[in-house]
C-alpha positions, -999 to +999 in steps of 0.1 A: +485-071+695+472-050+721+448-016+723+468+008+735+445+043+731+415+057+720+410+093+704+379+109+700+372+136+672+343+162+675+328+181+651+301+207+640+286+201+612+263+218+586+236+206+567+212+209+541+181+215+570+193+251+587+180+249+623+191+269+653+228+281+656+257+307+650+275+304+616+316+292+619+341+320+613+362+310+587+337+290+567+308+289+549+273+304+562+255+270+557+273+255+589+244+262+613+225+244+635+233+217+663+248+187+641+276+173+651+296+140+641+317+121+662+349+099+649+369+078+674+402+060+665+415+024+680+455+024+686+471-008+691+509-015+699+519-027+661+508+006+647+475-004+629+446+023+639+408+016+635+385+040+628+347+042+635+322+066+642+294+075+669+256+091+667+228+093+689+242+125+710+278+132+700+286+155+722+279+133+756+290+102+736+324+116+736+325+114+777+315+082+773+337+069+747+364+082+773+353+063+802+351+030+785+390+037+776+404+021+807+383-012+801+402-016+767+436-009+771+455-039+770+430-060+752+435-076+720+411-059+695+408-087+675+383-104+696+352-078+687+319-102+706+339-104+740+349-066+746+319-057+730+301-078+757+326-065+786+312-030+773+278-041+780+283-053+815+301-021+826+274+002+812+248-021+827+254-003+864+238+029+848+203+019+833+193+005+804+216+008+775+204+041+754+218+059+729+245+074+746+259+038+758+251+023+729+265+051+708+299+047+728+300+013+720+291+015+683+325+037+675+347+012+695+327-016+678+330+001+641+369+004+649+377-031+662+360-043+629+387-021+608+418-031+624+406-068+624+398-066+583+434-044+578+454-072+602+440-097+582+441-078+547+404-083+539+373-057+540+346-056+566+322-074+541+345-108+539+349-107+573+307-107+581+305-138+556+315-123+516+295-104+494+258-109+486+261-080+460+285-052+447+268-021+448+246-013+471+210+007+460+206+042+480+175+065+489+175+102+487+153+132+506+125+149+483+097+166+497+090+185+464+083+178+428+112+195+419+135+182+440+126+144+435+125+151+395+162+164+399+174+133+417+154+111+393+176+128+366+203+115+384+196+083+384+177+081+423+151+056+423+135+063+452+127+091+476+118+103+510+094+129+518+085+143+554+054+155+559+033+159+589+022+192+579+004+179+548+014+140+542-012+127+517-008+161+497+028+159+496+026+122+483+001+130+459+020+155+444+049+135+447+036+104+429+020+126+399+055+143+396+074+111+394+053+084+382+048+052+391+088+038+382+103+055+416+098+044+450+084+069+477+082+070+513+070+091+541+087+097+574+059+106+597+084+110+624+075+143+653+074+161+668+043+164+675+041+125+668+008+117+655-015+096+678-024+061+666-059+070+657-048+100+632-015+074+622-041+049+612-062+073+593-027+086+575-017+052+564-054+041+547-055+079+530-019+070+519-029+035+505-037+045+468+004+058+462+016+025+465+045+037+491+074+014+499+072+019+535+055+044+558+084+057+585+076+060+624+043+072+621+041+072+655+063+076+690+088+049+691+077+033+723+041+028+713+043-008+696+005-017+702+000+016+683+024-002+653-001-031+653-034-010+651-016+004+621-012-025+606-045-043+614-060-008+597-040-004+564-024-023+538+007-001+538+041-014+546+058+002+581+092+012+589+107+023+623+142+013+647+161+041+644+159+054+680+158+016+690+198+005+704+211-029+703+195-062+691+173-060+725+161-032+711+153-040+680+139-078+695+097-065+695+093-048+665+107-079+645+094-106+666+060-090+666+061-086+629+054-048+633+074-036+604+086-046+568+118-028+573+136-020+604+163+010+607+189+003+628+208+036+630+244+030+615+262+048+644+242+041+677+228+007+669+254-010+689+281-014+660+282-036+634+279-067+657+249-060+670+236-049+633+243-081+620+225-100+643+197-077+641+199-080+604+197-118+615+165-119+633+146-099+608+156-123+580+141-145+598+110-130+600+113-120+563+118-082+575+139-064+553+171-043+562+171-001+556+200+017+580+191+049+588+217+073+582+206+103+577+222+129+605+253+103+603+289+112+592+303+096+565+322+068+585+292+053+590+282+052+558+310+030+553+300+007+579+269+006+564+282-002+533+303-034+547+267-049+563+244-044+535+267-062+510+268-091+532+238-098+544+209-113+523+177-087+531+194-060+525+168-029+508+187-004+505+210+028+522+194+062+532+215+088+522+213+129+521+229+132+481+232+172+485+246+175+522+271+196+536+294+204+515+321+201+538+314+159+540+334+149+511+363+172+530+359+150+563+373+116+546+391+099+524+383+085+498+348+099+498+322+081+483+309+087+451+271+079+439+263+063+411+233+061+388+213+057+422+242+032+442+271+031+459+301+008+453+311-014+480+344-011+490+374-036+487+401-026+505+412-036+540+388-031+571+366-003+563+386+013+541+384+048+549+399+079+572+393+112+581+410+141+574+421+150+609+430+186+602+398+195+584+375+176+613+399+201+638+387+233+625+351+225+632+348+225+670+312+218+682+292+246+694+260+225+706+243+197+701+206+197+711+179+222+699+138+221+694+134+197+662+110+220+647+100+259+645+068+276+645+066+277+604+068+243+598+035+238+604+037+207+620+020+219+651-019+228+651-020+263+647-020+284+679-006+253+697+038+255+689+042+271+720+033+246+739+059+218+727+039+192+731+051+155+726+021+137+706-004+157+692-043+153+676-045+169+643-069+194+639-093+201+613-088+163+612-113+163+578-089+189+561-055+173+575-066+137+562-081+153+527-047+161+517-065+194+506 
């Protein structure tokens, strides 16, 4: 069995967060913004196809994705570490592996995986080692009491706030909404990042809600900032998802920075490199969250497959009320249930998109500013300025939660 092509599949996507954009003729008003989702297919020479899907920028990921074509035509896809390791080598010439390379990679990855689990006629999970469970345990977004009461109705059992405008307030209201039988975490993430000084004070103000984790409260690349956090406050941390491949990922875990690392789904470096980063933070007694929450629901998929075989697995981030083109996109589409998701059993991944629908979508862009002038997130008088990391100020009232 040889590969024979690869196909990549672009598309714009809406989402429950409206940012900057022109709506789609032809559909609905909710597809703004600059999301986009990228699928690539694997053809081999006996007619099995493997599908997987890319994050970190889509758009630029698709060049790559193209390029690494000519080092896989002709290969045998069923021998995943080697080409993803002759993938490695040929980006190598260009830098450190970021998300675009890593990205590129990830789809191939993801799609090797599939045709290997539908040649053999087993899923991705028996493939990685078997199943360690059958459902696996999801998180949903909530920034509001209303919101996170509505999803506890349905069966969530924990929630995600954001909240650099007003993170101990939001938690507090949060908690007293809620009560103590749901989970709740924060994503601190900028911009403006906070600095480590205003991070620290966060996490000992945040102490008293009894949070699962505390998300990258501060910029990725500071990891002596991670340890004044943690020498400060008794409050479990989270952070990986802008991290790429299991070099990437090696510091946090090593350095026992975090409870729970985040490998993102579709740029981590594909499920090879995910297991073995899932690998070194069992080691360390780390437990495993993917982030997913800008991802397509290929990934999701993929995500599903690791986090039924490997033993610290937490639990799945996933946006319940998104677009609601996604359940168009593939097939079959995941349902949620009581607050999980069934792992799949049928060959490879087990899933495909709806190639038609994905075609109507054509991206329009792909980057914009993360955040606008009445989020709040910036000191007053200071948006304009678009500053990376940023001292919060009045510091008393910010840390009050007043």
């Amino acid at each position: 069995m040889k590969i024979t092509a690869v196909k990549t599949f672009l598309m714009h996507v809406g989402a429950p967060h409206v940012g900057r954009g022109q709506p789609v003729a032809g559909y609905s008003g909710n597809l703004t913004g600059t999301r986009n989702w990228l699928f690539i297919k694997v053809y081999t020479d006996v007619g099995v196809v493997g599908i997987g899907e890319c994050s970190g920028w889509p758009r630029v990921i698709q060049t790559a994705v193209q390029d690494l074509q000519q080092l896989l035509i002709g290969e045998d896809p069923t021998h995943i570490e080697r080409l993803w390791q002759k993938m490695q080598l040929a980006i190598m010439g260009h830098g450190m592996t970021g998300t675009v390379g890593a990205g590129a990679m990830t789809g191939i990855d993801m799609a090797l995986w599939d045709i290997k689990g539908k040649v053999l006629g087993v899923p991705v999970w028996n493939l990685l080692g078997g199943k360690v469970r059958e459902r696996i345990r999801i998180y949903a977004h909530a920034s509001t009491p209303d919101v996170a009461l509505d999803l506890k109705s349905r069966g969530i059992t924990a929630v995600k706030c954001s909240g650099l405008r007003d993170p101990v307030g939001t938690v507090e209201r949060l908690r007293e909404a809620v009560g103590d039988d749901m989970d709740i975490m924060i994503d601190l993430h900028g911009p403006p990042w906070l600095t480590p000084a205003d991070a620290a004070s966060v996490a000992r103000e945040l102490e008293p809600f009894n949070l699962l984790f505390i998300e990258d409260p501060i910029p990725p690349e500071n990891l002596d900032g991670y340890r004044r956090i943690r020498d400060t406050a008794n409050v479990p941390l989270a952070a990986g998802e802008r991290m790429v491949t299991l070099f990437g990922s090696r510091e946090l875990i090593e350095r026992d920075l975090v409870d729970v690392i985040q490998p993102d789904t579709g740029r981590a470096g594909g499920i090879t490199q995910m297991k073995k980063i899932a690998a070194m933070a069992e080691a360390h007694h780390i437990m495993v969250a993917p982030h997913s929450g800008s991802l397509g629901p290929v990934a999701e998929y993929a995500a599903l497959h690791l986090l039924a075989a490997i033993p610290n697995a937490l639990f799945l981030e996933r946006i319940e009320d998104d677009w609601e083109g996604r359940a168009q996109t593939v097939i079959p589409h995941p349902q949620s249930e009581r607050g999980y998701l069934k792992v799949p059993d049928t060959p490879g991944l087990g899933v495909d998109i709806d190639e038609d629908f994905v075609a109507r979508f054509p991206s329009m862009g792909n980057v914009s500013v993360p955040v606008s002038e009445a989020s709040g997130a910036y000191v007053e008088g200071t948006y304009g300025e678009h500053v990376y990391v940023q001292t919060r100020l009045p510091r008393a009232r910010y840390l009050s939660g007043k």
